[in-house]
C-alpha positions as CSV (number, residue, x, y, z in Angstrom):
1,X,215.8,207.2,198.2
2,X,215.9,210.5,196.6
3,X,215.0,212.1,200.0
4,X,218.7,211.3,201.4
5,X,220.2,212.0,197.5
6,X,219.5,215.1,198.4
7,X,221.2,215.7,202.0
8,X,224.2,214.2,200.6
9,X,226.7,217.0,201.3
10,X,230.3,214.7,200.6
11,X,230.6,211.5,199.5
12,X,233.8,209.2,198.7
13,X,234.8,205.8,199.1
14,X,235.5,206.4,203.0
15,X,233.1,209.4,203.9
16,X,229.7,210.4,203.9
17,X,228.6,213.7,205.2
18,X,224.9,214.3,205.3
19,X,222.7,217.2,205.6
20,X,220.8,215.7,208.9
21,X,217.6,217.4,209.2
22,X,216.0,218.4,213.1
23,X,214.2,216.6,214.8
24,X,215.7,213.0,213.8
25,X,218.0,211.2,216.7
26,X,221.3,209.6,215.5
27,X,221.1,206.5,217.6
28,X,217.6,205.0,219.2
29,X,216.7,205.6,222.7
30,X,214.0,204.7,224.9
31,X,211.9,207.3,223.8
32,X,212.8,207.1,220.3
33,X,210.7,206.0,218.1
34,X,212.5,206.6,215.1
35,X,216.4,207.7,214.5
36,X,219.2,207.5,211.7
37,X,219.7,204.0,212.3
38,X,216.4,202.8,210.4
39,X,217.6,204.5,207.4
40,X,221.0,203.8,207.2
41,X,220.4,201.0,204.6
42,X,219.0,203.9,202.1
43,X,222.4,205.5,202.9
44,X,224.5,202.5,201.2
45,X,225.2,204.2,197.8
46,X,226.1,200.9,196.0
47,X,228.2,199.7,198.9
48,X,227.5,196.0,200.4
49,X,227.5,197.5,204.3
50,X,225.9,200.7,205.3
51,X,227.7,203.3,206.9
52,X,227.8,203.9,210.5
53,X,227.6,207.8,211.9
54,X,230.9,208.7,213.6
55,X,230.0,211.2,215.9
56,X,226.6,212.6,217.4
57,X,224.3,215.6,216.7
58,X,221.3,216.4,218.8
59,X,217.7,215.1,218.0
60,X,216.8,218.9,217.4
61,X,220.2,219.8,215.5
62,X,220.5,219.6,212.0
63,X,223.5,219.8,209.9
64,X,226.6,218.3,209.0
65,X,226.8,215.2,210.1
66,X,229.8,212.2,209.4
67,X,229.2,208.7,208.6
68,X,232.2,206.2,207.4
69,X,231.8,203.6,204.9
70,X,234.0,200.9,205.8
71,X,235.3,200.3,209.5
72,X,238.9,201.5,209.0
73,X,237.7,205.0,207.8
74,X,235.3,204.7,210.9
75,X,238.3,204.2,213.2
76,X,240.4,206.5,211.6
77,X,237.4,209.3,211.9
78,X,237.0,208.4,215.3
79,X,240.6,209.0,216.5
80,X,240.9,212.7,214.5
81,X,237.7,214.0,216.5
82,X,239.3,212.2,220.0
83,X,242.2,214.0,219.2
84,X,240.2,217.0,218.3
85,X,241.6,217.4,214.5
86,X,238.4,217.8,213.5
87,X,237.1,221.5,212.8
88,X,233.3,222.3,213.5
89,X,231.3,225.1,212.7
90,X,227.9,226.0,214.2
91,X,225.3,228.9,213.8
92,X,222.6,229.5,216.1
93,X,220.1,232.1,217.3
94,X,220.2,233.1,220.7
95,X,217.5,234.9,223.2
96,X,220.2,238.1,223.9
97,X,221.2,241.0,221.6
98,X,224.9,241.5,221.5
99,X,226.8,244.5,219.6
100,X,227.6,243.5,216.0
101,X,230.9,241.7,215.7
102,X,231.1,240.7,219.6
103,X,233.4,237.6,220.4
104,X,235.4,236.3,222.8
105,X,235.8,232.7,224.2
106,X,233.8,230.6,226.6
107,X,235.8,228.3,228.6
108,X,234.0,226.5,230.9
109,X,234.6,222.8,232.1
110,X,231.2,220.7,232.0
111,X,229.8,217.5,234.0
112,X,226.7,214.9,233.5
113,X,224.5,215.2,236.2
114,X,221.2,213.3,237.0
115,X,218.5,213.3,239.0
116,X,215.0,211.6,239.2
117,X,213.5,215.1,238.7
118,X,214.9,216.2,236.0
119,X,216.6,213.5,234.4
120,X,220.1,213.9,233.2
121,X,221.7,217.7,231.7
122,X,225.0,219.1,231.5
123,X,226.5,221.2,234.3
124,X,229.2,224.0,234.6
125,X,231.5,222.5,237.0
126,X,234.9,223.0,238.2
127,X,235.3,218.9,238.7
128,X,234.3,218.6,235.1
129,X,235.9,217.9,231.3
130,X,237.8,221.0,230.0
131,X,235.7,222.8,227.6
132,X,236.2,225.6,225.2
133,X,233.8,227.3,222.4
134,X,234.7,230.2,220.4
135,X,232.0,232.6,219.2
136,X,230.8,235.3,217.3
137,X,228.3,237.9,216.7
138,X,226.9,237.8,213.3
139,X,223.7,239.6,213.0
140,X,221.9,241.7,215.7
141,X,218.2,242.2,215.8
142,X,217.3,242.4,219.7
143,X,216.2,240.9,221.8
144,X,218.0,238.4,219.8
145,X,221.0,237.6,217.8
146,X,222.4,235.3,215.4
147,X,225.9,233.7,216.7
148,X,228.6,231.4,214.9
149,X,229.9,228.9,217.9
150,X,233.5,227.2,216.8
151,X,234.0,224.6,219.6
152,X,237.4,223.4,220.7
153,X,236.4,220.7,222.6
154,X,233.6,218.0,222.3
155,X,231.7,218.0,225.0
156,X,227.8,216.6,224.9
157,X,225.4,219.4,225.0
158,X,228.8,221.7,225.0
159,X,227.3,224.9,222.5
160,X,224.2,224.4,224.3
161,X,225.6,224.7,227.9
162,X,227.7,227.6,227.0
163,X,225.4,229.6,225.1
164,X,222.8,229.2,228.2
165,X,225.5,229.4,230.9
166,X,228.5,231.1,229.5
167,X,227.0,234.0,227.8
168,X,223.6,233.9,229.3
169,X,222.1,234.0,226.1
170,X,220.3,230.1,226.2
171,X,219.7,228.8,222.0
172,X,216.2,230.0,220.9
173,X,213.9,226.9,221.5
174,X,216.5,224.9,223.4
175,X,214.2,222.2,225.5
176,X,216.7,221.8,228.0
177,X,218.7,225.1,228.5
178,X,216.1,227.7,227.5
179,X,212.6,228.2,227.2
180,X,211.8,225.2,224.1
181,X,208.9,226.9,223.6
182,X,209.7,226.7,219.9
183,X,211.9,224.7,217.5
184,X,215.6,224.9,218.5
185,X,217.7,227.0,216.3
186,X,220.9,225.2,216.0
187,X,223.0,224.1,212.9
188,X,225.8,222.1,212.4
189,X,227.1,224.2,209.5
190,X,230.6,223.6,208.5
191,X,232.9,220.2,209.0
192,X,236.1,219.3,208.2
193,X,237.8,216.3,209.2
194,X,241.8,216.0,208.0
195,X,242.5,212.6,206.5
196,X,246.4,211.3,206.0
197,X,247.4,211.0,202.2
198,X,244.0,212.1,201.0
199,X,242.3,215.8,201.0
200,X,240.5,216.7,203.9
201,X,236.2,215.9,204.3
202,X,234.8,219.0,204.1
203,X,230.6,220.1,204.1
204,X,228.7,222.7,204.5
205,X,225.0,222.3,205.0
206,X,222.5,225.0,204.1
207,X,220.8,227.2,206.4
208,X,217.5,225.8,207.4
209,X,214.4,228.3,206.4
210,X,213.6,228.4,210.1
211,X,216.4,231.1,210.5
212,X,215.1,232.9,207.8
213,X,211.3,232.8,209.6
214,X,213.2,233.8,212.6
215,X,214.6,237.2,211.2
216,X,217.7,235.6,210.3
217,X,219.3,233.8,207.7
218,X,223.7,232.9,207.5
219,X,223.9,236.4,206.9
220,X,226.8,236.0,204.2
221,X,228.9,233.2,206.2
């Protein structure tokens, strides 16, 4: 399928890295009509089984985005980003202008609450995980800005949560920590995942053109 040929970002015998695009869910859900999984079969390459996706991005994130090709490579995946080997890279634009060249770090444990209300979100809590995102001030055009988040820790929702609650400025379009009154601008740009004996996975995916309609672009990242 010449669609995925082209979101192919890394590819050998143990590794995949795709280009995932927004709006597609990784795993099904009950209201999921369509994720990754129904198209992991045009993700095979030649190989007999078809990969399975190691971690998780959002429905509404797109980017990088690792899938193993055998089950060993799966569990050895697994255990680098539960140990948190793995280095992520994220860009987003955010509802706030900040000075050019602003950073700092966010570090703010987070919990999954629920209620019948609102369903379930992530809080900042003191009872929570230990969580920790770097970031940085790329571009400024207020009232907005474009950011590059570098989390520490894997959290669900974690550059979302910290954007919204940590710097106040929520992700442009985020339907669950900002206004979503638009498409959310978040990217899973960089990934690299260490490997033992063998050279490192490393991706970068390109910057969607809905930064560029947005006023920004990767601004030379």
């Amino acid at each position: 399928m010449k669609e995925w040929q082209d979101r192919v970002l890394f590819i050998d015998a143990e590794a995949l890295v795709i280009d995932k695009p927004a709006g597609l869910a990784v795993h099904p859900g009950p209201k999921t009509r369509e994720s990754l999984e129904d198209h992991l079969d045009s993700l095979r390459f030649g190989f007999r089984r078809p990969p399975l996706p190691v971690h998780r991005l959002d429905r509404d994130t797109s980017g990088c985005l690792l899938l193993a090709r055998n089950p060993k490579a799966h569990r050895a995946f697994a255990g680098a980003f539960a140990e948190g080997r793995v280095q992520k890279l994220y860009l987003a634009v955010v509802e706030r202008g900040f000075a050019q060249g602003a950073e700092g770090l966010i570090d703010l444990p987070l919990l999954k609450r629920s209620s019948r209300e609102r369903g379930w979100r992530m809080v900042v809590a003191q009872d929570g995980r230990p969580a920790r995102t770097r970031w940085k001030v790329i571009a400024a055009t207020p009232p907005r800005a474009l950011l590059v988040f570098i989390p520490e820790t894997g959290r669900t929702h974690q550059v979302r949560v910290h954007a919204a609650y940590g710097l106040d400025a929520p992700i442009v379009g985020d339907p669950v920590y900002g206004s979503g009154a638009e498409p959310m601008l978040l990217h899973a740009l960089a990934l690299r995942v260490p490997r033992e004996g063998k050279p490192p996975v490393e991706a970068r995916a390109p910057v969607p053109s809905a930064f560029a309609v947005a006023g920004f672009a990767d601004a030379g990242i």
